[in-house]
C-alpha positions in Angstrom: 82.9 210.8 278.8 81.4 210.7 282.8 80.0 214.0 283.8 79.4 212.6 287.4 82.7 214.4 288.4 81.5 218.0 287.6 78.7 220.0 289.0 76.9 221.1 285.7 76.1 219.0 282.2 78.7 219.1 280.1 77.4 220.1 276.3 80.4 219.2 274.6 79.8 221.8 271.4 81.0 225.0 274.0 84.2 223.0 274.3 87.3 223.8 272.1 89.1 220.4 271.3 92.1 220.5 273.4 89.5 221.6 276.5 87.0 219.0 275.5 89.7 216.5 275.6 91.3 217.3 278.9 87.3 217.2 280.8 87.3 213.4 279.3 90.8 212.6 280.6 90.3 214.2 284.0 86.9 212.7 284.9 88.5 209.1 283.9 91.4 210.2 286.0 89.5 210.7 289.0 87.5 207.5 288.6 91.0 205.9 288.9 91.8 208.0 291.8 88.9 206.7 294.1 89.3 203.6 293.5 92.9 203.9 294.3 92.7 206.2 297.4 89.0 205.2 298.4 87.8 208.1 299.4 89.6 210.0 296.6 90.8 213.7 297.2 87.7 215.2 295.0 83.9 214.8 295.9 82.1 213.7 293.2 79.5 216.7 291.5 82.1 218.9 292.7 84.8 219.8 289.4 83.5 222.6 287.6 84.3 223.5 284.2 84.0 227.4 282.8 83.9 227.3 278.4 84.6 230.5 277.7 87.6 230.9 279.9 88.6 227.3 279.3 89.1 226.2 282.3 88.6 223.3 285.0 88.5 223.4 288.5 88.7 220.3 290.7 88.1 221.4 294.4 90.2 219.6 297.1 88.7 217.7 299.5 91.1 217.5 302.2 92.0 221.0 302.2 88.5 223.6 302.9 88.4 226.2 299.8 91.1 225.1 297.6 91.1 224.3 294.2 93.4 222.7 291.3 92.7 224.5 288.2 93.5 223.9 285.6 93.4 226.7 282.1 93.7 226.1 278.6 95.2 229.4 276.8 95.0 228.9 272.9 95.9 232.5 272.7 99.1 231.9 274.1 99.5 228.1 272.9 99.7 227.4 277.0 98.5 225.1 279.4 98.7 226.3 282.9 97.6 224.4 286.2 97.9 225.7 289.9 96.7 225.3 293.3 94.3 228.4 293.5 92.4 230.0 297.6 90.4 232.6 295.7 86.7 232.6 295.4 87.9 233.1 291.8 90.1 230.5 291.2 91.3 231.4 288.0 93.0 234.7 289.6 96.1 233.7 291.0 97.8 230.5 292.6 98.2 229.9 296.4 102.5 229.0 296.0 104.6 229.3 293.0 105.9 226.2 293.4 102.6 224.6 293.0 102.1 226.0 289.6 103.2 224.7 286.7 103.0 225.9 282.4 103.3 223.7 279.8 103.0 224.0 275.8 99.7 223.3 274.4 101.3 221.4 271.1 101.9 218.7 270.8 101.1 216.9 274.2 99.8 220.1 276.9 96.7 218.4 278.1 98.4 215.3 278.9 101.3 216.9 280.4 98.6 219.3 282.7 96.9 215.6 283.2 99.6 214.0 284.5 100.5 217.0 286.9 97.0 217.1 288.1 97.4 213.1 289.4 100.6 214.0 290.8 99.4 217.0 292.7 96.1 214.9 293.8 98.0 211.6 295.0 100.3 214.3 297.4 100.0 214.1 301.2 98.1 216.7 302.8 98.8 217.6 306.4 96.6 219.3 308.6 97.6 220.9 312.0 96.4 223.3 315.0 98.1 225.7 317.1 96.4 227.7 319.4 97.6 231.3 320.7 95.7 231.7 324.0 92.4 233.5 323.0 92.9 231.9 319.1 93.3 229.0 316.9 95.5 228.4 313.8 95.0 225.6 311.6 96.8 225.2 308.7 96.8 222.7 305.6 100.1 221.9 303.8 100.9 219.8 301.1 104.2 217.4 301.2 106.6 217.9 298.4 108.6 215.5 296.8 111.6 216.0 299.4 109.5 215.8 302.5 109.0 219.6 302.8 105.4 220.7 303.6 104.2 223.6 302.0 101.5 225.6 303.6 98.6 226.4 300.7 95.5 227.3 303.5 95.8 228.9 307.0 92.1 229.6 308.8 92.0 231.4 312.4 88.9 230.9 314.5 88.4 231.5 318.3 89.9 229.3 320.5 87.2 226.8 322.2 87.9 225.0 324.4 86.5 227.1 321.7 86.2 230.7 322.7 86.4 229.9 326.3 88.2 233.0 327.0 84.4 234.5 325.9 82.6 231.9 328.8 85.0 232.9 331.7 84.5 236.6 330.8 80.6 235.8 331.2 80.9 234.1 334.6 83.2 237.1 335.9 81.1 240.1 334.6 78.1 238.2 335.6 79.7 238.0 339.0 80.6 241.6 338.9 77.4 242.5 338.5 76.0 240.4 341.0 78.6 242.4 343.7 77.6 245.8 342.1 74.1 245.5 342.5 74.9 243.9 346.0 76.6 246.1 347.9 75.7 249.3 346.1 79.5 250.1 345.1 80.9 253.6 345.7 82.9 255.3 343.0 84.3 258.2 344.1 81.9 260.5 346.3 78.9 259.2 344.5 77.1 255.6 344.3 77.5 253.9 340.5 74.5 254.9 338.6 71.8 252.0 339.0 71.8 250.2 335.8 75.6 249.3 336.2 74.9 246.1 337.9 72.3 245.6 335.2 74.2 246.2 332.3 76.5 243.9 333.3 74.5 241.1 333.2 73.5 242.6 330.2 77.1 241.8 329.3 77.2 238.6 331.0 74.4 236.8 328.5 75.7 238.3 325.3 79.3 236.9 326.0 77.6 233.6 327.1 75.8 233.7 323.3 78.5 234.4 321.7 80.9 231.4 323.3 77.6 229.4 322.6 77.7 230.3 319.0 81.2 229.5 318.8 81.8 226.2 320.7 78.0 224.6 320.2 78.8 225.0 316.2 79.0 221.0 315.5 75.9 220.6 317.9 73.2 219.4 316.3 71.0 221.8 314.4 68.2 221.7 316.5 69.8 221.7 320.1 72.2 224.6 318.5 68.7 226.3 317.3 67.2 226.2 320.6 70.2 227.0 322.5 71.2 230.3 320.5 67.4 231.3 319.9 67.2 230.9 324.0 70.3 232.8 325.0 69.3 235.7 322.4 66.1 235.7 324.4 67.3 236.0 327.8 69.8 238.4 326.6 67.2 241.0 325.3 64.9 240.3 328.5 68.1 241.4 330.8 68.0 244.4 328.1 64.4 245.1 328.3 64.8 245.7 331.7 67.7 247.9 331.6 66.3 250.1 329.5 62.6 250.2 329.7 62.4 250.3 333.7 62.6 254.3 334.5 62.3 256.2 337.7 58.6 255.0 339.0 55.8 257.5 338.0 52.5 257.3 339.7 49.6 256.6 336.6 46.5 259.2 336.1 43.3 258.2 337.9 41.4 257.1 334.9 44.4 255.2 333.2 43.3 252.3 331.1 44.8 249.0 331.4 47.0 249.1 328.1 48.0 252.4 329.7 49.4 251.1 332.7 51.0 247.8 331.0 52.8 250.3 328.9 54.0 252.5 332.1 54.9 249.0 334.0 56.8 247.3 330.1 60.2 247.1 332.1 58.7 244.8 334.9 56.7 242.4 332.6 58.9 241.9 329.7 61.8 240.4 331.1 59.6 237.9 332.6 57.7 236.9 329.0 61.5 237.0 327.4 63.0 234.9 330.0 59.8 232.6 329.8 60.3 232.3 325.7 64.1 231.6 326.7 63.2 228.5 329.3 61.2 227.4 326.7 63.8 227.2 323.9 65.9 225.5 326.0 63.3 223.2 326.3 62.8 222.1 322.9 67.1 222.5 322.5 67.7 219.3 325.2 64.5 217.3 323.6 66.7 217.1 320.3 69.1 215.1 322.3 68.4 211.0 321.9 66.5 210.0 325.0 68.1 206.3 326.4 66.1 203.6 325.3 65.2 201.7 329.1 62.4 200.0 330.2 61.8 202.3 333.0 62.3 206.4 333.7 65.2 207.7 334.7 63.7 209.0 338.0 61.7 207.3 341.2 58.1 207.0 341.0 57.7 209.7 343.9 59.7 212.3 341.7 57.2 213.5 339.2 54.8 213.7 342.5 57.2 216.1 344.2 57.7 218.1 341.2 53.6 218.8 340.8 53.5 219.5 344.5 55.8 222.1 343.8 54.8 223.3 341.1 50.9 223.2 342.2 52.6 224.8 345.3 54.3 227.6 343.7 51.1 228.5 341.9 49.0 228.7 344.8 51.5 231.1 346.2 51.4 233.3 343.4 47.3 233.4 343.4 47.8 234.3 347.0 49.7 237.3 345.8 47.0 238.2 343.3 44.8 237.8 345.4 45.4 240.0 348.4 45.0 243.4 346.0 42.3 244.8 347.1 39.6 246.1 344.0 39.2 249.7 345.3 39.6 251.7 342.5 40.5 251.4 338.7 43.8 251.4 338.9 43.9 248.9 341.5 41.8 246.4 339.3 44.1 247.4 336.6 47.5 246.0 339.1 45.7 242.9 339.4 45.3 242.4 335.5 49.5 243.1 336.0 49.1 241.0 338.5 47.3 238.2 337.3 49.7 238.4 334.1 53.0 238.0 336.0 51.8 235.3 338.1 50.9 233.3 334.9 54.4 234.2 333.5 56.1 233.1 336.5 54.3 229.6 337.0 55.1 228.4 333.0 58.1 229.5 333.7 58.4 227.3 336.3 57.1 224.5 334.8 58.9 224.8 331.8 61.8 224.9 334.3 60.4 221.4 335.7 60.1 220.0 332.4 63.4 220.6 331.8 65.1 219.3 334.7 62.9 215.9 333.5 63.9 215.9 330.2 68.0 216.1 331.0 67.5 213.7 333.7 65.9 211.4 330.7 68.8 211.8 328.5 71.8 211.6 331.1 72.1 208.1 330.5 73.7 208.9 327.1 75.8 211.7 328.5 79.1 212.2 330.2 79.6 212.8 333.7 79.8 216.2 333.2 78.1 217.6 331.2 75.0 215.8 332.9 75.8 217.0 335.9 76.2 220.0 334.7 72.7 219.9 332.9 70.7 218.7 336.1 72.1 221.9 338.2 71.4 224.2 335.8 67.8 223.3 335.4 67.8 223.4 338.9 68.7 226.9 339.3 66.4 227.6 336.8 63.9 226.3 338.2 64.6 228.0 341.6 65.2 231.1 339.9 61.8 230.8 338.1 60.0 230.0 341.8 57.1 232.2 343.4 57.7 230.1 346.2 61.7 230.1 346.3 61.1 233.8 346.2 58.7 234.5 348.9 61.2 232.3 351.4 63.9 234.0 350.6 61.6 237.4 350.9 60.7 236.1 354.1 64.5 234.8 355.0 65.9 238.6 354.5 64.5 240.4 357.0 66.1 238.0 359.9 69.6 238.4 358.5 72.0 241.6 358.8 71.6 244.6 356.7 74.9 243.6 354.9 73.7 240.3 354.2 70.4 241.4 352.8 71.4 243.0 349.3 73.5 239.7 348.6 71.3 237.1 349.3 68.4 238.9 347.2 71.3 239.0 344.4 72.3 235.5 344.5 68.9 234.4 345.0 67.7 235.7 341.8 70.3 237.5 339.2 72.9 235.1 339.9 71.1 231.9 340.2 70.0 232.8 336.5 72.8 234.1 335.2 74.7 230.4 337.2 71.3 228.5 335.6 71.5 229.5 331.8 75.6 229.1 331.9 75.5 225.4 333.4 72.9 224.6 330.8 74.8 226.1 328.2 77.8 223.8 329.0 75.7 220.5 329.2 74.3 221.5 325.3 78.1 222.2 323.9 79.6 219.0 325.6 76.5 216.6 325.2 76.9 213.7 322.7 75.4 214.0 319.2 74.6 210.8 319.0 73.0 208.3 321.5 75.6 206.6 323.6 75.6 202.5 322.4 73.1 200.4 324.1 74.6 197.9 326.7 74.5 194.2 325.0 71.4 192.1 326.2 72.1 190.3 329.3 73.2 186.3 328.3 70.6 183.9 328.5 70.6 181.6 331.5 72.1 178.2 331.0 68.9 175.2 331.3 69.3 173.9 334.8 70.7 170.3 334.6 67.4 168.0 335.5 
């Protein structure tokens, strides 16, 4: 007999004769089958057999969590086989009419034998409907009339999957953006200030979840990155909702850890949001980078990039450096200080690095989602700036009050929040597997002498 069919060693002895006899028939049944179907409709080390309740279990291939079982009742001198959805599959069968009993003497196994081929060669038709914010799809087998029977149904998000879940992150992030903007009345007093923050709170945890939804055939490490990121910036946004409390002056003699602790709201978002960039990072450099035999970029780009970059950290010592050491607590800012402006220039390198590394693989992308890609990177990046910040600090003052409160939120929350959802757009819709190289150029034809 070939055990290669079923999942465990068969030990023969803990079979009764009529079960022992059906395991032999089935698993040269199925070695029939693929070779006839090629692939057949069960993997091989999949059947399972159970002694003491008699029983095999062949699960189906086409059709996600269904078995063929089939049961050997002495007790009752049966032999009963059925199409079975339970984690149990002995419990009950998914239709009626793809069950079937037959008397153990004189011929029940080959009779359950021959229904079993029968019920493996049937057609097996899968289909998907989808119902606005949901997806059905549903497995049916074709009966000997032409009917198909439905024996699985499974509901999941719809995707464009779950894209209901992305547009209800780009509106509550741009609710947020207006809330925060123009300090939104609600009756005769102003919203309570973490409103606008909450909703971006919002805005990144529907963003994860669509994420966890549509990127689930994305590679494991690009999915890895781009969920463990996402979770990140989430919980920075959080962080800063709920650790940042009205402003309280520290003592005189307050230590450094003292006055980290009193200033946690202002410097964790930025090491969370710095972990996130990062994560992303190592998400797009699972992607397969084009094989060409030159970059992806000019020569002068990686020059501009370190300009900015050296630029943006020159303005942020500039910062650090104009507090003046007068007392404790000063020197005890510019440790804060000293610790942001770190923070913020990784963060804008990582955000560089980035933009480089989808640049590298657009070759092997679609249009899309490589544009898509490059500008979010790019908001990153600008989002991450010192520099970007201080011009638009500098911009604010010569524009209208009005203007003021929505340019600092589009400038900063909003280029983010726009950032993180354009990259996590280019990871769902980005190829799996590198695009096929173009075929060698022909070789040029000798030149007649």
């Amino acid at each position: 007999m070939s055990a290669g069919w079923f999942a465990d060693p068969i030990d023969e002895t803990t079979l009764g004769e009529p079960l022992a006899r059906l395991v032999g028939d089935v698993s040269w049944m199925l070695d029939r089958l693929e070779a006839e179907l090629a692939p057949g409709p069960v993997m091989l080390g999949t059947a399972r057999v159970d002694p003491e309740a008699a029983t095999v279990v062949l699960p189906h291939r086409l059709v996600p969590g269904c078995s063929l079982v089939v049961q050997v009742a002495e007790w009752s001198s049966s032999v009963g086989c059925w199409w079975s959805l339970e984690e149990d599959p002995r419990t009950s069968p998914a239709s009626w009419e793809l069950a079937a009993e037959f008397p153990l003497r004189p011929d029940g196994p080959a009779q359950a034998l021959a229904w079993l081929g029968r019920e493996l060669r049937r057609p097996v038709v899968e289909r998907a409907e989808g119902y606005g914010v949901a997806r059905r799809r549903r497995w049916s087998v074709v009966l000997d009339d032409g009917y198909e029977l439905p024996v699985r149904v499974r509901w999941s998000p719809e995707s464009g999957e779950g894209r209901w879940l992305l547009w209800a992150a780009v509106a509550t992030s741009v609710l947020g953006w207006a809330v925060n903007a123009t300090g939104l009345q609600l009756g005769d007093g102003a919203l309570p200030r973490p409103t606008g923050e909450a909703l971006e709170v919002l805005a990144l945890a529907a963003l994860l979840g669509w994420f966890g939804v549509a990127g689930r055939d994305r590679p494991a490490r690009m999915r890895a990155g781009m969920l463990a990121g996402l979770l990140l910036a989430a919980l920075g946004q959080a962080a800063g909702l709920v650790l940042t409390g009205p402003y309280e002056q520290p003592p005189p003699t307050a230590s450094v850890p003292e006055l980290f602790g009193s200033l946690l709201g202002a410097w964790l978002p930025t090491l969370l949001g710095t972990a996130a960039l990062a994560c992303y990072l190592v998400a797009f450099l699972g992607l397969p980078a084009a094989e060409a035999p030159r970059p992806a970029w000019p020569r002068a780009l990686p020059v501009a990039a370190g300009l900015a970059w050296g630029a943006d950290l020159a303005v942020g010592l500039v910062w650090l450096a104009r507090v003046e050491p007068t007392g404790e607590i000063t020197g005890s800012l510019a440790w804060y200080g000293g610790l942001t402006s770190i923070l913020r220039s990784v963060a804008s390198g990582l955000a560089l690095v980035l933009l480089f590394v989808v640049l590298d693989r657009r070759r092997g992308m679609a249009r899309r989602p490589a544009r898509a890609g490059l500008a979010g990177a790019g908001l990153l990046a600008l989002a991450s700036s010192v520099l970007f910040q201080t011009v638009v600090g500098l911009v604010s003052p010569l524009l209208p009050l009005s203007l003021v409160l929505p340019v600092l939120g589009a400038a900063f929350s909003l280029t983010w929040l726009a950032g993180t959802a354009l990259l996590a757009i280019a990871a769902v819709e980005a190829p799996a597997t590198p695009a096929p190289a173009a075929p060698p150029p022909a070789p040029l034809s000798p030149r007649a002498g």
